[in-house]
C-alpha positions in Angstrom: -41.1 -10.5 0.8 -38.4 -12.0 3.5 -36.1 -8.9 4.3 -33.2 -11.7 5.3 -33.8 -13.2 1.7 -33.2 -9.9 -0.4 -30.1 -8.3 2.4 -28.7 -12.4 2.0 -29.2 -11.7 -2.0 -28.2 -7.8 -2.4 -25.0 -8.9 -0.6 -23.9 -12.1 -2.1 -24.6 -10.1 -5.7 -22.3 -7.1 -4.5 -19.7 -9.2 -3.1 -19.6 -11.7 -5.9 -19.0 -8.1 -8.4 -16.3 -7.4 -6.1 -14.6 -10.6 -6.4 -15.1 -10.2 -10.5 -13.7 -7.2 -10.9 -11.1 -7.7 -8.2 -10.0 -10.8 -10.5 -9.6 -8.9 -13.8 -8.0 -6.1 -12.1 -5.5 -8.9 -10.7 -4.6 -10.0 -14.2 -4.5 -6.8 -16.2 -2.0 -5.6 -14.0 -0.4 -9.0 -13.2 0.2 -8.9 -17.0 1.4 -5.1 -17.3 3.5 -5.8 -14.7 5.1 -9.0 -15.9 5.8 -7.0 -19.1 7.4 -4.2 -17.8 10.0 -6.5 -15.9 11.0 -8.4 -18.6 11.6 -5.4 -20.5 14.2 -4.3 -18.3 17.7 -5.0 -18.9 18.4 -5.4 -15.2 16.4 -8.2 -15.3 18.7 -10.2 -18.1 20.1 -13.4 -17.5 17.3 -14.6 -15.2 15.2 -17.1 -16.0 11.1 -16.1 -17.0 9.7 -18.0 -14.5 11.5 -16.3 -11.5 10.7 -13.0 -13.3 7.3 -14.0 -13.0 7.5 -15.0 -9.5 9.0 -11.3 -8.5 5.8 -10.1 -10.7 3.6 -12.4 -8.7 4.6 -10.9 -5.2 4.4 -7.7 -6.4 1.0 -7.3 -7.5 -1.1 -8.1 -4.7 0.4 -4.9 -3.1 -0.2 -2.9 -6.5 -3.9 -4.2 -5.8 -4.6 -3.2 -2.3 -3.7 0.6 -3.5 -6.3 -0.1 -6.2 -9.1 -2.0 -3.6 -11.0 1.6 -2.7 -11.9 1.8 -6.7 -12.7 -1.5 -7.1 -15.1 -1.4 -4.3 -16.7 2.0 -5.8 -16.6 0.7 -9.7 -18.4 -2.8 -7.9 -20.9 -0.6 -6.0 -21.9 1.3 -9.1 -22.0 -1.8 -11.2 -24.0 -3.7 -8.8 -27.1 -1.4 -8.1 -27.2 0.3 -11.5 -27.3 -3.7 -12.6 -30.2 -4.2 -10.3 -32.0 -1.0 -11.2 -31.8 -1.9 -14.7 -33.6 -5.5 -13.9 -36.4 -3.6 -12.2 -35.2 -5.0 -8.6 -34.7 -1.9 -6.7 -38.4 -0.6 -7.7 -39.5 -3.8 -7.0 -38.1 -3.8 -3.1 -39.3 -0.3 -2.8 -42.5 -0.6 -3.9 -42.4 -3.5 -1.4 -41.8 -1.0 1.2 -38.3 -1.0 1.5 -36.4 2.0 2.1 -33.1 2.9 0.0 -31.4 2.7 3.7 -32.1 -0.6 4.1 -31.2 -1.9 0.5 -28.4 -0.1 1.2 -27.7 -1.9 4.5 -26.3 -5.0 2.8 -23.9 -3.3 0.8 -22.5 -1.5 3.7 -22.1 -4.7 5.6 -20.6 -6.2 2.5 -18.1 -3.6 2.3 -17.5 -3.6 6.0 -16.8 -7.3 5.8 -14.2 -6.4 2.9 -12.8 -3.9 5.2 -12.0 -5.5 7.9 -10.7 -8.8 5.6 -8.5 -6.2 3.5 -6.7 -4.6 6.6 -6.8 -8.5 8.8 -6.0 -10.5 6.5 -5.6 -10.1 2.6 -3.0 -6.8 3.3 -0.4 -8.9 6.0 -0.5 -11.1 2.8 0.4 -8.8 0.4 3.1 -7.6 2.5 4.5 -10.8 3.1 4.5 -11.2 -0.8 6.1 -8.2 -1.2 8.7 -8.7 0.7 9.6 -11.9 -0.7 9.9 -9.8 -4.4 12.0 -7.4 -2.4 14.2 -10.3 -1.5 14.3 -11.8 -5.2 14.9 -8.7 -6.8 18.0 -8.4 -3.9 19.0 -11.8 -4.6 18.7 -11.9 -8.6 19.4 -8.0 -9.4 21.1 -6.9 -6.4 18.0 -3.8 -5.8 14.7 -3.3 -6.1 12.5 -2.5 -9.1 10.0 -0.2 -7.9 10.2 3.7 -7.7 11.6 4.0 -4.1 14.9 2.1 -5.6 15.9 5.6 -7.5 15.2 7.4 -3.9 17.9 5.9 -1.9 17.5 7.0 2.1 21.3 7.8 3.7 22.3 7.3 7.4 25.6 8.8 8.9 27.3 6.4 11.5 30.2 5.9 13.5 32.0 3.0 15.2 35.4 2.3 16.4 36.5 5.9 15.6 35.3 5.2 11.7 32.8 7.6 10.4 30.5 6.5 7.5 27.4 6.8 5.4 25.0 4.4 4.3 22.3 4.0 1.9 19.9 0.6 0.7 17.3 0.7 -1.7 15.5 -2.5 0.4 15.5 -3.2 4.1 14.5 -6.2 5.9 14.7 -8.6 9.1 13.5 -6.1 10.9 16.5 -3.8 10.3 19.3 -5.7 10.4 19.7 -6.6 6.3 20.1 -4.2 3.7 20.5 -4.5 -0.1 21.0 -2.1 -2.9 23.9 -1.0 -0.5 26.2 2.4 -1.0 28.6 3.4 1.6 31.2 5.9 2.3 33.8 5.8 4.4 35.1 9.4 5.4 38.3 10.5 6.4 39.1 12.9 9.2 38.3 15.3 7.2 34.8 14.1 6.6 36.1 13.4 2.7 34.8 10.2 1.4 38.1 8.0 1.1 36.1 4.7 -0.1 33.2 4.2 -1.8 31.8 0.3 -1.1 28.8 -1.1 -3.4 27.0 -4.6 -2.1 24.2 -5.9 -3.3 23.3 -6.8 0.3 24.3 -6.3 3.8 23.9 -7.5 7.5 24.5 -6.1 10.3 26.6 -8.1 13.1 27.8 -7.1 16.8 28.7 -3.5 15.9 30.2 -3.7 12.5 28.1 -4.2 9.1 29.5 -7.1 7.0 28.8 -6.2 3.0 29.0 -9.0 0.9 30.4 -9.5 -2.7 31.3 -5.9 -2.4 32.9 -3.5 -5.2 35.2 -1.0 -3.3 36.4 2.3 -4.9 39.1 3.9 -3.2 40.4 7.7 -4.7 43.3 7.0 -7.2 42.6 3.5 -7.5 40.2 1.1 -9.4 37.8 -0.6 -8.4 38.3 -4.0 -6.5 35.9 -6.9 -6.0 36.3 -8.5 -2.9 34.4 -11.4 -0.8 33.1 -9.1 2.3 33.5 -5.5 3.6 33.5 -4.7 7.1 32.2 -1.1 8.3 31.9 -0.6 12.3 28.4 1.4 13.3 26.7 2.2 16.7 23.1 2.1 15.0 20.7 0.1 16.4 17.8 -2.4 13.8 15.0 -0.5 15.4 16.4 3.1 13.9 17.6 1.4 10.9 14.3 0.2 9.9 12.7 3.6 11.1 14.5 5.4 8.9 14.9 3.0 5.6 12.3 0.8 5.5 8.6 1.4 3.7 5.8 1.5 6.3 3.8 -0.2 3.9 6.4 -3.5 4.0 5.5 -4.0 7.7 2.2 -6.1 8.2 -0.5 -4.1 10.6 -0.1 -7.1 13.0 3.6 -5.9 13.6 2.8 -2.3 13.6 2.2 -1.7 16.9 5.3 -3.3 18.4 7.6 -1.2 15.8 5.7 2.0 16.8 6.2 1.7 20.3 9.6 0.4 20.4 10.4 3.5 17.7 9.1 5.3 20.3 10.9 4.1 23.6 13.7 4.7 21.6 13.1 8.2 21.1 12.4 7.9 17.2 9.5 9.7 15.1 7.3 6.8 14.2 4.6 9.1 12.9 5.0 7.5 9.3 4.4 4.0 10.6 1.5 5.3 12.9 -0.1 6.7 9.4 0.1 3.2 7.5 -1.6 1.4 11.2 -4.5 4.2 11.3 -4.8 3.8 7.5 -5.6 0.6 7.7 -8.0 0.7 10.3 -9.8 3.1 8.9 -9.8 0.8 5.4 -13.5 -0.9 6.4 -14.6 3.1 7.1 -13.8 3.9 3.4 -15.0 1.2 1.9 -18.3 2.1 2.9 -17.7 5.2 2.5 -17.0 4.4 -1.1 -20.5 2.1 -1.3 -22.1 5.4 0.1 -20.9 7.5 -3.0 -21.4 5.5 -5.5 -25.2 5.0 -4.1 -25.5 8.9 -4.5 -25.4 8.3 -8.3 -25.9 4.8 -9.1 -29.4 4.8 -7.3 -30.6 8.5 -8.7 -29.1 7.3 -12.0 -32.0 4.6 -12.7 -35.0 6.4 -11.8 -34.8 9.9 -13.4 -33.3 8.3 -16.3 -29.8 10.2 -16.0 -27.8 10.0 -18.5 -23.9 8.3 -18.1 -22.6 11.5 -17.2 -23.7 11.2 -13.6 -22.2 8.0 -13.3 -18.6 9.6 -14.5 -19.6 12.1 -11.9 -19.7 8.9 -8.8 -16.5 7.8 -10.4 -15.0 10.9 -10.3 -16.2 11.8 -7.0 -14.3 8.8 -5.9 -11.2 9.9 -7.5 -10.9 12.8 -5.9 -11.8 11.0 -2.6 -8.7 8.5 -3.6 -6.5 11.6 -4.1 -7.8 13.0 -0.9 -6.6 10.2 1.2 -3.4 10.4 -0.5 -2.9 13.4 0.4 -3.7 13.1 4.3 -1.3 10.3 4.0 1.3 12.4 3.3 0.5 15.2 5.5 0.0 12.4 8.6 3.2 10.6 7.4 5.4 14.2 7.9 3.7 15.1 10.8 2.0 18.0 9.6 -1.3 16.6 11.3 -1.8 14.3 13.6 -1.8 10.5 11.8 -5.4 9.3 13.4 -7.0 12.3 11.7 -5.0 12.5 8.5 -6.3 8.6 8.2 -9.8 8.4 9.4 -11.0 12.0 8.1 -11.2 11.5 4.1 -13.6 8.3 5.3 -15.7 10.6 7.6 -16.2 13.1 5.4 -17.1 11.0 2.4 -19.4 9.0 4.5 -20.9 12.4 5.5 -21.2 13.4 2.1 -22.7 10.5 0.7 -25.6 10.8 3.4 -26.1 14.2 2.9 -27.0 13.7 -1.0 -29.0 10.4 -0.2 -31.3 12.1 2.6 -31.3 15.2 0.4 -32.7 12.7 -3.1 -34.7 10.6 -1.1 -36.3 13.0 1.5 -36.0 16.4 0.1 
């Protein structure tokens, strides 16, 4: 039996599941999605097809949270497939150790790995930030759950002192939308409250556009532009408001270090580069866990139960690297652990029960 034939075969099999389920995943949520925008009333007045496009870009970023499972629920799928055609006994009567039908799988998921975090997630961010720009454009904020948590920055600039907010942040810092400020007195009172759907930031001064301004006594006016001086610089505005994961991995570097030079805690944009890194490392560590099951499932003649198990197993893994997300992201431990330690230890794990199954 050609070894290159059956890795060649395992791995076009496994990859080819991936794919599948990475396709209906893509349209069951594609569609939930859609659904849930139209339904919104912020939404009215705009035409379905550019509802659809927002939907569009947002999805592929929905999927790359969801890419761990699908690799796990591919895994299982695949080998309890192939243990249910008799193909697994058949390579290991042929010799063939559950390592090496394993190998292709890891390689397949390494492969994934490294196309999720090089290619397919600087996509998705592009994408996303394109929605972010409709949903500025057509609805004046975003439609995602960090629009009810807006981020607020106190500034200063020609003897004015101010507050800002934006629900969306882009050009690298220099345009805002969903904007809120507050201009204080000398009192530090808030004398004016201005709401833009968007904002840019010019040679010291942000210029609001299509503002509504609110002054104490009065009501509110609608004028053509706002001007509010401020000494803060792109690279601190986009520290501080924008979403790590809006930044592609390829620009993630350069942001970290100018953050840095600057004097600015970049530890939450060090946790999304280190997370993705470490993507291709949990993917296999996924393939590894669902192994534990799906392989052991076949030939003791387990019943679904231990499948539930893998799939749970891999929840609480997803959780786990959640969790060190957060932890890295606030600096409570360093981001290159917090990112690359739920893939070790899953990986570790997974081993552990496959030498323990397979050699006592």
């Amino acid at each position: 039996m050609n070894r290159r034939t059956i890795n060649l075969y395992f791995m076009r099999l496994y990859i080819s599941n991936v794919v599948a389920i990475f396709a209906m995943v893509l349209a069951l949520v594609y569609l939930v999605d859609l659904i849930e925008l139209s339904r919104r009333g912020r939404f009215d007045g705009i035409d379905f097809a550019t509802v659809a496009a927002i939907s569009a870009y947002r999805v592929p970023a929905f999927l790359e949270q969801a890419f761990p499972f699908i690799v796990l629920f591919a895994s299982i799928f695949t080998l309890v497939s192939l243990n249910r055609k008799m193909e697994l006994v058949v390579a290991r009567a042929a010799g063939i150790s559950i390592w090496q039908i394993l190998l292709p799988f890891l390689a397949g998921s390494l492969l994934l790995g490294v196309f999720a975090t090089a290619v397919y997630s600087p996509l998705a961010t592009v994408a996303q930030n394109w929605s972010a720009d409709l949903e500025t454009q057509f609805a004046g904020d975003r439609a995602d759950d960090n629009a009810n948590r807006t981020p607020w920055l106190r500034q200063s600039g020609n003897g004015v002192n101010s507050i800002i907010g934006a629900k969306a942040v882009s050009a690298g810092g220099s345009e805002l939308g969903g904007v809120t400020a507050f201009v204080l007195n000398d009192n530090g009172i808030a004398s004016e409250r201005i709401d833009a759907p968007n904002a840019t930031l010019g040679r010291g001064m942000w210029v609001l556009h299509q503002p509504v301004v609110t002054r104490v006594g009065f009501s509110p006016e609608q004028r053509a532009s706002y001007s509010i001086p401020t000494t803060l610089l792109p690279e601190y505005i986009e520290q501080r408001l924008a979403n790590p994961e809006t930044i592609s991995i390829w620009e993630l570097p350069g942001k970290i270090e100018a953050a840095r030079s600057l004097g600015y805690n970049a530890d939450a944009f060090s946790m999304r580069l280190f997370t993705l890194l470490a993507k291709p490392a949990l993917f296999m560590a996924m393939t590894l866990v669902a192994a534990t099951v799906a392989v052991q499932y076949s030939r003791t003649g387990q019943s679904t139960a231990t499948i539930i198990g893998g799939v749970a197993a891999g929840f609480v893994l997803y959780v786990a690297t959640f969790l060190a997300q957060a932890l890295g992201s606030s600096s409570v431990v360093p981001p290159a652990a917090a990112a690359w330690f739920p893939a070790m230890a899953a990986g570790l794990f997974g081993v552990t029960v496959l030498l323990h199954q397979e050699d006592g």
